[in-house]
SEMAR-944174 format. One line per 10 residues: number of its first residue (from 0); their letters; for each residue x, y, z of N, C-alpha, C. Coordinates in steps of 0.1 Angstrom, whole numbers, plus 5000, padded with zeros to 4 digits. Last residue first. Example, Ala and Ser with C-alpha at 12.3 -4.5 7.8 and 13.67 -1.06 7.14 Angstrom:
1	SA	5128/4978/5071/5137/4989/5071/5129/5000/5079 ~ 5132/4943/5078/5123/4955/5078/5132/4967/5078
***
This chain:
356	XXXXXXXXXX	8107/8460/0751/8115/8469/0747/8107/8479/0741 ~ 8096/8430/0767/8089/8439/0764/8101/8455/0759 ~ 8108/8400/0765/8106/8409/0778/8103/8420/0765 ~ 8122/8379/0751/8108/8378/0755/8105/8389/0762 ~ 8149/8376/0746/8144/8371/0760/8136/8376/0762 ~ 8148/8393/0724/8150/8380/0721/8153/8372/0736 ~ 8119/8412/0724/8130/8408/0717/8137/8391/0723 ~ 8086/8417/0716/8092/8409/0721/8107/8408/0714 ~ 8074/8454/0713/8087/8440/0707/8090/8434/0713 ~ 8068/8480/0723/8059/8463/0727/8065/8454/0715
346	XXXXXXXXXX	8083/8498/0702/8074/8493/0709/8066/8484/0713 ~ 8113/8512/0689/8100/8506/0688/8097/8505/0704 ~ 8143/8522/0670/8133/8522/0683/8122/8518/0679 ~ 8180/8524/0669/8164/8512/0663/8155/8520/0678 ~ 8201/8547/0649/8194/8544/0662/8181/8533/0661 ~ 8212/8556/0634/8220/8549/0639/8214/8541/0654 ~ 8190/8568/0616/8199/8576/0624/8210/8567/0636 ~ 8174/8541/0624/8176/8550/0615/8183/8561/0627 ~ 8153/8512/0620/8167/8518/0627/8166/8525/0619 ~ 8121/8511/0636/8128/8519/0631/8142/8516/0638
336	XXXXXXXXXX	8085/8502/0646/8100/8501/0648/8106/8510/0635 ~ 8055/8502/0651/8062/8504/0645/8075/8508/0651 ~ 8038/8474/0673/8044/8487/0667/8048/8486/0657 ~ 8028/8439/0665/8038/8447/0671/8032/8468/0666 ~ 8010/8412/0672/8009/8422/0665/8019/8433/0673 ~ 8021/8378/0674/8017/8387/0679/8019/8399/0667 ~ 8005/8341/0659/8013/8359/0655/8010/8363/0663 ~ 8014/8314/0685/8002/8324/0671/8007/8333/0672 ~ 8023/8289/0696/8031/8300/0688/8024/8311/0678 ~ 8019/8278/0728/8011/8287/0718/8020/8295/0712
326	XXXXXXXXXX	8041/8248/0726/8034/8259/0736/8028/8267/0725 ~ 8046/8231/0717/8035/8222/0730/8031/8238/0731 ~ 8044/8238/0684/8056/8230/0697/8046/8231/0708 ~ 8036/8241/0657/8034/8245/0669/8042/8237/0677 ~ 8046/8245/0619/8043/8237/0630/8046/8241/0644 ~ 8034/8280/0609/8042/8267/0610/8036/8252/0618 ~ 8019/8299/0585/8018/8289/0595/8030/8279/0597 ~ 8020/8336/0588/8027/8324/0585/8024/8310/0594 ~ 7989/8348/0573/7995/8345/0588/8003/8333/0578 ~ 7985/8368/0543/7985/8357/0548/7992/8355/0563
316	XXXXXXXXXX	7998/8389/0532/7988/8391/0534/7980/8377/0544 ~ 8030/8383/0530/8017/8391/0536/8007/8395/0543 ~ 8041/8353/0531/8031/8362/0527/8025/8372/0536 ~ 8075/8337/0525/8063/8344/0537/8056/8356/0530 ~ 8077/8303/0521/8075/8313/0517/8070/8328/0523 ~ 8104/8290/0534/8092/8291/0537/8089/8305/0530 ~ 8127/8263/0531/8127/8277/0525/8111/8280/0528 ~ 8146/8241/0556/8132/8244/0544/8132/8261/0544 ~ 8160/8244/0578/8161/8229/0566/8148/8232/0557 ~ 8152/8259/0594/8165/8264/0586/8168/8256/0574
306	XXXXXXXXXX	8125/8265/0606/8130/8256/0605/8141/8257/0592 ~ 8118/8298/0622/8113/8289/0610/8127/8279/0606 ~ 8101/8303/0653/8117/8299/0645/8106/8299/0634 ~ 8089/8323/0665/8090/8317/0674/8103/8310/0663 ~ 8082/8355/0642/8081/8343/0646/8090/8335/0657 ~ 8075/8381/0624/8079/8381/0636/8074/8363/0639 ~ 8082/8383/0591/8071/8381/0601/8079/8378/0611 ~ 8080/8405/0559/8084/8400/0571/8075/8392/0579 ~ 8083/8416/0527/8078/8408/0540/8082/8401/0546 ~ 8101/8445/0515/8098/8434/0515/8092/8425/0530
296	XXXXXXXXXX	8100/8472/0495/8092/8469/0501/8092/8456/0507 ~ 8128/8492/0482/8119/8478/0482/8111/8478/0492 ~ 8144/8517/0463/8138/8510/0474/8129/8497/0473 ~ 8171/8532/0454/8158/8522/0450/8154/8517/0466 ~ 8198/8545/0460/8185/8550/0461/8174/8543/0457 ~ 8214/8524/0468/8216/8532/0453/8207/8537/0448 ~ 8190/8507/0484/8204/8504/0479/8204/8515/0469 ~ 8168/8507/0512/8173/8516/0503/8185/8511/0497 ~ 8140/8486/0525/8151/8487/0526/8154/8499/0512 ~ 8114/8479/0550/8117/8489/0538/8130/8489/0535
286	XXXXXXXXXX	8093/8452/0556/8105/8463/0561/8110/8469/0544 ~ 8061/8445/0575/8069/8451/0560/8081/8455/0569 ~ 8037/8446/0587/8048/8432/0583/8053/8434/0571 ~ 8031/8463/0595/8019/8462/0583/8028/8446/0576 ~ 8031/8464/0620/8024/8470/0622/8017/8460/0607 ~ 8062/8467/0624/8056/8456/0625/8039/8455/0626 ~ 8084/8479/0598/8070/8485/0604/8063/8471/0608 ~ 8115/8493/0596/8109/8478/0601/8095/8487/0606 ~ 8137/8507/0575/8131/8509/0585/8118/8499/0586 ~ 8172/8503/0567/8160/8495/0571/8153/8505/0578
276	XXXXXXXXXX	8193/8516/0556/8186/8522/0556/8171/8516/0564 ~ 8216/8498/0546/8204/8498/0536/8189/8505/0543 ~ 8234/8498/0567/8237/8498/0551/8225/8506/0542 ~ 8218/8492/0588/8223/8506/0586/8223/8509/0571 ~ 8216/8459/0579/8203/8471/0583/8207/8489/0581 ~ 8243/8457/0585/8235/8452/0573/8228/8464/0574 ~ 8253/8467/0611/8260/8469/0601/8250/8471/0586 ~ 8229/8445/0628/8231/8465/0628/8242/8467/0614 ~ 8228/8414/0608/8224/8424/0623/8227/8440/0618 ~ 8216/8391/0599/8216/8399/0593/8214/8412/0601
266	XXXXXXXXXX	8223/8353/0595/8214/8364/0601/8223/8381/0599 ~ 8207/8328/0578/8219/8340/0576/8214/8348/0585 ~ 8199/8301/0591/8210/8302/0583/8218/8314/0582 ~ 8192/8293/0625/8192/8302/0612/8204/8296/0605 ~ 8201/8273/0645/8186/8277/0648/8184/8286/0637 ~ 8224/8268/0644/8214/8254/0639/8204/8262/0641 ~ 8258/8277/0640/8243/8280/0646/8236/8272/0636 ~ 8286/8277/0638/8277/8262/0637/8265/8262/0645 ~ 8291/8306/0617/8292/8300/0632/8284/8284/0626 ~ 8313/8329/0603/8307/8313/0601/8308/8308/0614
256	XXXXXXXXXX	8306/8363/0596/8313/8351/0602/8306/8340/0604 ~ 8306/8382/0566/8302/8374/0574/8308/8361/0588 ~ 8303/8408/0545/8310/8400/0548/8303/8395/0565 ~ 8276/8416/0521/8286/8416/0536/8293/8405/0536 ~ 8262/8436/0495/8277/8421/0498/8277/8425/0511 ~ 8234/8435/0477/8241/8440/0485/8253/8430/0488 ~ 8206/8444/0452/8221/8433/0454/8229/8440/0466 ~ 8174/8440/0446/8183/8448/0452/8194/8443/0457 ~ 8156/8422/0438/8160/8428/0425/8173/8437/0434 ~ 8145/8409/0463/8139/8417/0455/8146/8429/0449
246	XXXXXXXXXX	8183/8406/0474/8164/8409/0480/8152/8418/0469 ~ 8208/8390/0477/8195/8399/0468/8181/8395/0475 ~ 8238/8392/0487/8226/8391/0492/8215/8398/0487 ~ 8269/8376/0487/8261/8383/0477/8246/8380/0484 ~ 8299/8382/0512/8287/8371/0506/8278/8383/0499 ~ 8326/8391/0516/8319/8395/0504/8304/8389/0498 ~ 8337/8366/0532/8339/8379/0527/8326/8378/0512 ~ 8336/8347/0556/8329/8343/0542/8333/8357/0542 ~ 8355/8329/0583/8347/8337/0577/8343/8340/0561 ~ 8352/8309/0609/8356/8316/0599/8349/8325/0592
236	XXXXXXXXXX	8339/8297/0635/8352/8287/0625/8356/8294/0611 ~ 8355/8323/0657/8343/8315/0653/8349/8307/0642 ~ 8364/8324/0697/8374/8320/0677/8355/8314/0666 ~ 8352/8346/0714/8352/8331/0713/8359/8333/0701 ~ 8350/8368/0746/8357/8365/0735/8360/8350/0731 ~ 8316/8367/0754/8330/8363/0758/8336/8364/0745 ~ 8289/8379/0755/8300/8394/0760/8317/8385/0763 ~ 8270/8361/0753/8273/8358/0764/8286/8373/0769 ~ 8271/8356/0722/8265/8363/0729/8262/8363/0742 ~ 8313/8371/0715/8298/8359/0712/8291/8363/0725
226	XXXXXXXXXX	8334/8387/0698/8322/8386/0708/8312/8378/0709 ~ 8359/8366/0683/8348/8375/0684/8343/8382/0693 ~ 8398/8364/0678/8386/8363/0684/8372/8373/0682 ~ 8412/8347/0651/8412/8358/0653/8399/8357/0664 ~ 8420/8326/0638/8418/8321/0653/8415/8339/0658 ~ 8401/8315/0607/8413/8321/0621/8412/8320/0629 ~ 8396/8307/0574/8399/8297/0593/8405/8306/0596 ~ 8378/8314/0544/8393/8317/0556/8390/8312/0572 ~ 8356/8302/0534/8367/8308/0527/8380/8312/0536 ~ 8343/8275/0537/8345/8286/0543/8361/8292/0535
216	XXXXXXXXXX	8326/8257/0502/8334/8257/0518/8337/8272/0524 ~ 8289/8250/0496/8306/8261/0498/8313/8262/0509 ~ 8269/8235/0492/8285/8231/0489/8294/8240/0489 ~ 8251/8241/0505/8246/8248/0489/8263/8245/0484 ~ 8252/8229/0529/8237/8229/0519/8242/8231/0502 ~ 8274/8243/0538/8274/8226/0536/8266/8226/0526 ~ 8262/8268/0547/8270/8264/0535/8277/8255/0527 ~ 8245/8257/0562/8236/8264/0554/8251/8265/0546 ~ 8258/8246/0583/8251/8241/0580/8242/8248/0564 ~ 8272/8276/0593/8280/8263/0582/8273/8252/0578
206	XXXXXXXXXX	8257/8302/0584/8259/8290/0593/8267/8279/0582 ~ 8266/8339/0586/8262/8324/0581/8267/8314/0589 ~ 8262/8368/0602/8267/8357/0602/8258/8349/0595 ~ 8272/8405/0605/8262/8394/0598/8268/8378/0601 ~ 8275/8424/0638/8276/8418/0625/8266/8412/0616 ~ 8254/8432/0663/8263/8441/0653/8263/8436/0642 ~ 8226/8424/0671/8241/8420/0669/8242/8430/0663 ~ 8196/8431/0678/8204/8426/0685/8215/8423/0684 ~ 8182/8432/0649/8189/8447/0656/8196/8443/0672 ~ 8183/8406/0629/8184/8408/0642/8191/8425/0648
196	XXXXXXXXXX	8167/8391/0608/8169/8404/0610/8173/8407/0624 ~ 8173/8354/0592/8170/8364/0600/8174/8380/0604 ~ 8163/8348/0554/8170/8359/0564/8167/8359/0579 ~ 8155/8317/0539/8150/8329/0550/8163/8334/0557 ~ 8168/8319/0509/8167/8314/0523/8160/8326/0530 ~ 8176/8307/0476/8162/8313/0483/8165/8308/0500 ~ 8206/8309/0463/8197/8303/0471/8185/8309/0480 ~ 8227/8328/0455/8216/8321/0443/8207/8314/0449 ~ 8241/8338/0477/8246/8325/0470/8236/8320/0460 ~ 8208/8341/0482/8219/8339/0492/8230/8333/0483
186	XXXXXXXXXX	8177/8361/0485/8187/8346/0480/8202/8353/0481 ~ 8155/8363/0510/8167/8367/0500/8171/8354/0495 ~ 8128/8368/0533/8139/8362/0522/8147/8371/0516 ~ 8128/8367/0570/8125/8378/0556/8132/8366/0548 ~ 8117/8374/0605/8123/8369/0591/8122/8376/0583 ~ 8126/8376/0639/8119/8388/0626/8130/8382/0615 ~ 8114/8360/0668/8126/8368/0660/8119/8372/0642 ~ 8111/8348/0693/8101/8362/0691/8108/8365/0674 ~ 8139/8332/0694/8126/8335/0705/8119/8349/0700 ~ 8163/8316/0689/8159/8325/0679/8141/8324/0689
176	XXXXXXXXXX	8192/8313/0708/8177/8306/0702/8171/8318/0699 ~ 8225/8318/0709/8209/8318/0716/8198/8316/0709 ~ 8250/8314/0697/8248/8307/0710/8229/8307/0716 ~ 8252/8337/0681/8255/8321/0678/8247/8312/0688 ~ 8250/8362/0676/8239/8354/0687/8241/8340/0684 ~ 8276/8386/0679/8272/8379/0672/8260/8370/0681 ~ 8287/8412/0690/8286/8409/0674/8285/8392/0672 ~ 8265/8424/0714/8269/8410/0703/8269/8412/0693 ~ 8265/8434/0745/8264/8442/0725/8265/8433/0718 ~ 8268/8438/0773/8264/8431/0758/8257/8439/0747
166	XXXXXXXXXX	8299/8457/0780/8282/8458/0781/8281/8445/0769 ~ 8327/8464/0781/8320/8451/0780/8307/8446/0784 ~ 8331/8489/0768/8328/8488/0776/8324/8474/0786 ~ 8334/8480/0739/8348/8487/0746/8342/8487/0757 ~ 8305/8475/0735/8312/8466/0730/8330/8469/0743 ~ 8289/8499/0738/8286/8489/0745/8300/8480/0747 ~ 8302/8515/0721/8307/8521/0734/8300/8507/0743 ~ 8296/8503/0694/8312/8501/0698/8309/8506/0711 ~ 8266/8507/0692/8273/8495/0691/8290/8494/0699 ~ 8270/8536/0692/8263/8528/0703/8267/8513/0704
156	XXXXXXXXXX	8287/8545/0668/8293/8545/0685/8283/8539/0693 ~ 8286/8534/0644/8284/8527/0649/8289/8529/0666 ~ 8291/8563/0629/8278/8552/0623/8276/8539/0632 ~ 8314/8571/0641/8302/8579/0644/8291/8570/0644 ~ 8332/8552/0632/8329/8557/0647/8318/8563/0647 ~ 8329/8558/0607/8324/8542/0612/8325/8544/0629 ~ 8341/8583/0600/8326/8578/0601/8323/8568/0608 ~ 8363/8599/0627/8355/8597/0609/8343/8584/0611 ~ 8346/8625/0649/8358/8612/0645/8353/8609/0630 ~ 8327/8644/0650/8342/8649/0651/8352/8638/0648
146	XXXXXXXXXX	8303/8641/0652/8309/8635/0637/8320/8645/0636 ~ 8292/8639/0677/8288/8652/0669/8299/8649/0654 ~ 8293/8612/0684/8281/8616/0677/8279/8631/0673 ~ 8321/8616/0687/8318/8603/0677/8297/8611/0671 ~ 8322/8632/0709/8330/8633/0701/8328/8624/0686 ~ 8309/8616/0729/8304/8625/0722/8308/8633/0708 ~ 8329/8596/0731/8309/8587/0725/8307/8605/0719 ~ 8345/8603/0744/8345/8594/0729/8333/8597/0719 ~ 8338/8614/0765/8343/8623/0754/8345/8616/0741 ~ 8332/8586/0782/8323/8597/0772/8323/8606/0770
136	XXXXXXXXXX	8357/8577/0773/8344/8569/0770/8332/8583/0768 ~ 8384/8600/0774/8377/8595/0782/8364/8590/0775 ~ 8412/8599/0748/8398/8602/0753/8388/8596/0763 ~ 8441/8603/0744/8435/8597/0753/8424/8603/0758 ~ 8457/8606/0717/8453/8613/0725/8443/8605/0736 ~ 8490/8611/0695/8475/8605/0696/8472/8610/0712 ~ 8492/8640/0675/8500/8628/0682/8484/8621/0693 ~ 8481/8642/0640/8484/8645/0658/8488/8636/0662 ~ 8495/8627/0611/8479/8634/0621/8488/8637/0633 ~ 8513/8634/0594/8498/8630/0584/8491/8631/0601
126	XXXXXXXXXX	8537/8640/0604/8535/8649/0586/8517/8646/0586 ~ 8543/8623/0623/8541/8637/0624/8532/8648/0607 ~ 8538/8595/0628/8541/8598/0613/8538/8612/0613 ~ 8542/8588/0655/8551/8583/0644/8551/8585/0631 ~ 8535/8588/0685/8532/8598/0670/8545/8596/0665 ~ 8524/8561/0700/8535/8572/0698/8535/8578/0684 ~ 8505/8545/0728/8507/8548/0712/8517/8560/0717 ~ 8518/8525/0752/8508/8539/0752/8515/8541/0736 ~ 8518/8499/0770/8513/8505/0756/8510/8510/0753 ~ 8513/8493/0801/8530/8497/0794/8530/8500/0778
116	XXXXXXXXXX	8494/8481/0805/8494/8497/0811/8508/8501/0803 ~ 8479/8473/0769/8482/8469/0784/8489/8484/0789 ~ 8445/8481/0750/8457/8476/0754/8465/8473/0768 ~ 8428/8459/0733/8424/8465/0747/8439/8464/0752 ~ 8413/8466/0703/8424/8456/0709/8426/8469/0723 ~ 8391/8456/0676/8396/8467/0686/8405/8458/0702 ~ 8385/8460/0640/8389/8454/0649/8392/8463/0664 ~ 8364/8463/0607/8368/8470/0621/8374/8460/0630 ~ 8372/8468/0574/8373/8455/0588/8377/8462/0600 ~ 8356/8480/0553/8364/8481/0563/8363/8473/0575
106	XXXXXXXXXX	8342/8485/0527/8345/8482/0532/8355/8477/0539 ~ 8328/8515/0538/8342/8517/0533/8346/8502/0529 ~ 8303/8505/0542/8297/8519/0535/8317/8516/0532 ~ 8303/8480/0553/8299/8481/0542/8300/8493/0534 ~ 8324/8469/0583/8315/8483/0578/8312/8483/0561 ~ 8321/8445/0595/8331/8448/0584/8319/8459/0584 ~ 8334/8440/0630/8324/8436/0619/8335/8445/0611 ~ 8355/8431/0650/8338/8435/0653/8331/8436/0643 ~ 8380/8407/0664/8371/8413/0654/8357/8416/0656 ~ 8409/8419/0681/8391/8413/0686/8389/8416/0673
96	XXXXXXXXXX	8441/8410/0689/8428/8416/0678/8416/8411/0684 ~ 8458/8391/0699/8453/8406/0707/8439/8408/0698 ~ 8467/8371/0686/8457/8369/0697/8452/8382/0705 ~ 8488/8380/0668/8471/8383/0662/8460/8376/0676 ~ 8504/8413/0680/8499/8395/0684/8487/8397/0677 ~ 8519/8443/0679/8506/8435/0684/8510/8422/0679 ~ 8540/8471/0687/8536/8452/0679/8527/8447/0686 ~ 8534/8504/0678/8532/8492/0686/8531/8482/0682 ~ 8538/8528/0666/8549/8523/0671/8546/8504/0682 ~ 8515/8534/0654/8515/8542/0665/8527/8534/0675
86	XXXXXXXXXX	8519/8531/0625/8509/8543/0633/8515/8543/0650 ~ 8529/8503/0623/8534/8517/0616/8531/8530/0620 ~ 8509/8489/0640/8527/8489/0641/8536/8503/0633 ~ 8489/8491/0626/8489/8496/0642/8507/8497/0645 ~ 8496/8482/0599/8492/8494/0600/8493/8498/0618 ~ 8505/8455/0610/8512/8463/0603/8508/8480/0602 ~ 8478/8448/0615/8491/8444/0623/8499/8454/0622 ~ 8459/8447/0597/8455/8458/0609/8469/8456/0619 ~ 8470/8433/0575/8469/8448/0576/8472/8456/0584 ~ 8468/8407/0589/8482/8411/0585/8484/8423/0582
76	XXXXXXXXXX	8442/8408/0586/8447/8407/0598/8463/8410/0593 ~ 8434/8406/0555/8427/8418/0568/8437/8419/0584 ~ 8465/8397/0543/8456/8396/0546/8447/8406/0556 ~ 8476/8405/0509/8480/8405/0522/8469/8404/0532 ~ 8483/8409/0486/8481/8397/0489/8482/8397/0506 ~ 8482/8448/0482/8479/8435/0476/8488/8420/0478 ~ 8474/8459/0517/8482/8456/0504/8475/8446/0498 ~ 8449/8478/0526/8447/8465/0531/8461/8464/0513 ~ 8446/8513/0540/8440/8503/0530/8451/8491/0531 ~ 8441/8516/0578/8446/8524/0562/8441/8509/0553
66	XXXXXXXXXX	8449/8528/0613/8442/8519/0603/8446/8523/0588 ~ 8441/8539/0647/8451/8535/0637/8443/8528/0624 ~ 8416/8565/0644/8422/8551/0649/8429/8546/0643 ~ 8403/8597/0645/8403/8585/0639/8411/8575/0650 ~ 8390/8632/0639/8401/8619/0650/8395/8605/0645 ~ 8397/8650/0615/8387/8642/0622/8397/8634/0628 ~ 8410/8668/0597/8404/8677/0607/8396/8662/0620 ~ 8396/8657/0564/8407/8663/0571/8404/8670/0588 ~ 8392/8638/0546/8384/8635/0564/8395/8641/0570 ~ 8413/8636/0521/8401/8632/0532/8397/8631/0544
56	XXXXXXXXXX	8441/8659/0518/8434/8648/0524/8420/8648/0527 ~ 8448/8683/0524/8448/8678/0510/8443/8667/0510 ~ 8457/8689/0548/8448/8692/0550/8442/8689/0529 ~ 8464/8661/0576/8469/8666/0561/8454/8674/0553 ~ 8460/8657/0600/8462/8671/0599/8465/8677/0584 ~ 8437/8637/0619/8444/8639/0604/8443/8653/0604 ~ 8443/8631/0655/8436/8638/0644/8446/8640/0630 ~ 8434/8597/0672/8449/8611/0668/8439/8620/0654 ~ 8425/8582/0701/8424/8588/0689/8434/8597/0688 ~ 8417/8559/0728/8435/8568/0719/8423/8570/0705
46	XXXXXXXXXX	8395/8556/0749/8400/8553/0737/8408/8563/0735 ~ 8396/8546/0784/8385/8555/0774/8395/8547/0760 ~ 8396/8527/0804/8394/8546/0807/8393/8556/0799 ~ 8405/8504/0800/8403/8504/0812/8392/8519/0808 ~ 8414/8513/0768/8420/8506/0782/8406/8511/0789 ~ 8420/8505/0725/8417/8509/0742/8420/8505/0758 ~ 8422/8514/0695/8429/8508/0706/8418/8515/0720 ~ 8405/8497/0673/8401/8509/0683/8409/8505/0692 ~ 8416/8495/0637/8416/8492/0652/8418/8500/0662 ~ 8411/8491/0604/8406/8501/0617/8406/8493/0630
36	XXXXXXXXXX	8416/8489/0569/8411/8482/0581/8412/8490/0591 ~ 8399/8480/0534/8407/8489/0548/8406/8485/0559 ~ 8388/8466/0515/8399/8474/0513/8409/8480/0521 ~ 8388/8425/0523/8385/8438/0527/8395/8451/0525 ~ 8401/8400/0498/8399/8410/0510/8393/8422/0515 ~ 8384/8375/0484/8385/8389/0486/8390/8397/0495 ~ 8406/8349/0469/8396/8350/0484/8394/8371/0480 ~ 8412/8328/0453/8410/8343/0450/8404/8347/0464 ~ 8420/8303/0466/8429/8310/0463/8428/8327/0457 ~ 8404/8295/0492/8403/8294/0478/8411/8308/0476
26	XXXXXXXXXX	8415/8293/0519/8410/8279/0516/8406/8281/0503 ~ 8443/8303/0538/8434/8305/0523/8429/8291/0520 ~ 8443/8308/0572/8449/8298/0560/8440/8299/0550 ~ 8460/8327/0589/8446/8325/0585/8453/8320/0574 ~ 8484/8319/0609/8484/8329/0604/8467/8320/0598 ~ 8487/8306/0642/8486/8303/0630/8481/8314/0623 ~ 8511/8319/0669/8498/8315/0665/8500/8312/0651 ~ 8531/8312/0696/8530/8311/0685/8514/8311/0682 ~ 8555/8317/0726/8539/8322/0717/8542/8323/0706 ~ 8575/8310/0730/8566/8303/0731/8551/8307/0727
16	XXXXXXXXXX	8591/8330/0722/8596/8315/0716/8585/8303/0721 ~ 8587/8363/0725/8589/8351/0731/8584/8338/0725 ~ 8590/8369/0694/8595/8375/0702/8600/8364/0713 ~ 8573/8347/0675/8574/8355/0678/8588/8358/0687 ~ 8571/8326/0651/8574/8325/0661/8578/8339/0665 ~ 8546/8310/0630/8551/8319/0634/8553/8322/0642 ~ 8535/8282/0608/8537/8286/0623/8546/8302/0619 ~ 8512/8281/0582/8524/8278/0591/8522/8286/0603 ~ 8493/8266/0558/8495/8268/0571/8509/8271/0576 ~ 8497/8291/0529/8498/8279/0537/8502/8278/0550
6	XXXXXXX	8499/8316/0520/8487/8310/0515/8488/8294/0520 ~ 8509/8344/0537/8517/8330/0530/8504/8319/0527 ~ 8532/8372/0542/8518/8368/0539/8522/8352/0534 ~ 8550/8377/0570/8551/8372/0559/8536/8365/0557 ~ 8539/8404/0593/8540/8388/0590/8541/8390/0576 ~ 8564/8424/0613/8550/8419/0603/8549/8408/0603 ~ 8578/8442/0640/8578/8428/0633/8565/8427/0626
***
C-alpha cells in the first residue's frame, strides 16, 4: 500500500481502521525535496543490509539499505515508504520512520525504522542486489568503516551505531542550554546570524523564533519522529529543506529541522561540519571550512550563550564581550580540536555538561 501524494491535509486510513496519520502538508507550493532516500531497517541485534550485484551500476559490490531517488511530486516520506515496500516487500506506517538527517554529499534523507520480530525483509528485486542479510552491530560498524557499505553508512557509522543502539547521539539539542558552546557567523536566508557549531548532534536545526524574525514560514509540518536530546523519539514542528548558508563568500544548503529552541537560532551539527571538512583550532579561535576546494578561515568563540535576539560581531583578535550573569563568564582557552575523517578530537573542551572531553 503507497500514499497518494496530495498537497492538502488529509487523512489516511490504513489497514487497521484505526490507525490513521496525517500525510506532511505543503505549506509553499515549490517546496524542494530531497533527491534520495535511505532507511536503516533494524532490531534488537544488528542491521539487514543486501549487496548491489548490478555490476553496470554504481557502488557496485557494496551493502546498502533499502532506499532510491525521490519521484516527481512526491514527498521524502512517501519515497522512503514506497521504496522500503518495493525493496524488501514490507508496509511501513509513517509513525514507524525515525528521521536522522539529510546527508549533503547525495542529498539524501536518511531515516531508520526498528523493525518487529514478524518483519524480516525479502529479496524482491533479484536482478539488482542480494537477498538481504542480517548483520550483527559490530559486523555493521566494521563493515561500514572498511567502506564495504555505501557511503553515508560509512561517513556517518559513529553517529548511526550510537543512534540504532539507543546510546545518546542527538540528532538534535533542542531541549539543552547552550553551556561552554562554539559560535561563528553566516548569513542565513540573507540574514547575518550567529551560527551555533555543535559536534554534539548529528543534524542541522533552525528555530522558529529565528524564522518568525526574518518572516519565513516552515515549509513542511510532520509528524515524522526525531531524536531529541534526552535519546526520545519527539515530532519536531517541521522542517526547512535546502536552507542557504554563506560563510565568507562560501555557499552551502542543508536541510534542517524546526525546533522552538530560544537558546540559538541555527545550529549546525556532524552532517554540516563533515560537509565542509571543518577543522576547529580552539587555540587561534578559528575554524577552517572546504566547499569546492576553496577554503575559508572563519572566527569563532567558545562562549556561555550569545543572545539569539542580536547579531554579535565576533573578532578575533578581540575577547567577545557580553553581558555576565551572576556567575564568571570569561574566555576559556582550549586545544586544538578536529572533525576529520569522520572523527572530532580534542582536548580540555568544555562540552555541553561542562566536564572535560
Amino acid at each position: 500500500m503507497f500514499i497518494t501524494p496530495s498537497r492538502k491535509r488529509k487523512k489516511v486510513t490504513w489497514k487497521d481502521s484505526l490507525e490513521e496519520v496525517r500525510i506532511i502538508e505543503k505549506i509553499e507550493e515549490n517546496i524542494k525535496e530531497p533527491k534520495y532516500v535511505l532507511n536503516i531497517l533494524y532490531n534488537d541485534k544488528g542491521v539487514y543490509l543486501s549487496e548491489r550485484i548490478q555490476k553496470n551500476k554504481e557502488m557496485y559490490g557494496l551493502w546498502q539499505s533499502p532506499g532510491g531517488k525521490v519521484k516527481k511530486n512526491e514527498t521524502s516520506e512517501e519515497a522512503v515508504l514506497r521504496e522500503t515496500a518495493e525493496e524488501t516487500d514490507i508496509e511501513l506506517k509513517l509513525q514507524d520512520l525515525t528521521y536522522l538527517f539529510n546527508d549533503p554529499n547525495f542529498d539524501c534523507d536518511v531515516y531508520m525504522t526498528k523493525l518487529q520480530k514478524n518483519q524480516v525483509p525479502q529479496q524482491t528485486e533479484p536482478e539488482k542486489q542480494g537477498p538481504w542479510t542480517h548483520f550483527a552491530f559490530k559486523t555493521y560498524h566494521q563493515y561500514a568503516k572498511d567502506k564495504k557499505t555505501t557511503p553515508t553508512h560509512t561517513t556517518y557509522i559513529i553517529e548511526l551505531m550510537k543512534l540504532l543502539k539507543g546510546e545518546p547521539a542527538m540528532t538534535t539539542q533542542q531541549e539543552e542550554q547552550a553551556v561552554d558552546a562554539l559560535f561563528g557567523e553566516a548569513e542565513v536566508y540573507d540574514t547575518k546570524v550567529n551560527i551555533l557549531l555543535d559536534t554534539g548532534a548529528v543534524g542541522c536545526i533552525i528555530s522558529k523564533q529565528f524564522l518568525d524574525k526574518i518572516g519565513k514560514p516552515i515549509e513542511a509540518a510532520t509528524n515524522v519522529k526525531i531524536i531529541d536530546v534526552n535519546g526520545n523519539r519527539s515530532s519536531p514542528l517541521g522542517i526547512m529543506r535546502q536552507v542557504p548558508i554563506k560563510i565568507r563568500g562560501l555557499e552551502t544548503k542543508a536541510d534542517m529541522v524546526v525546533t522552538d529552541s530560544k537558546e540559538y537560532n541555527v545550529l549546525l551539527g556532524n552532517t554540516w561540519l563533515k560537509y565542509v571538512k571543518a577543522v576547529i583550532n580552539y587555540e587561534t579561535d578559528q575554524c577552517l571550512i572546504e566547499v569546492d576546494e576553496e577554503t575559508r578561515r572563519i572566527p569563532i568563540v567558545c562562549t556561555r550563550k550569545i543572545d539569539p535576539n542580536q547579531f554579535v560581531q565576533i573578532d578575533i583578535q578581540e575577547e567577545l564581550e557580553l553581558e555576565s550573569d551572576e556567575e564568571d563568564d570569561s574566555p576559556t582557552r582550549y586545544y586544538t580540536a578536529q572533525v576529520d575523517n569522520n572523527i572530532f578530537s580534542g582536548t580540555k573542551r568544555k562540552n555541553w555538561g561542562g566536564e572535560d572531553c
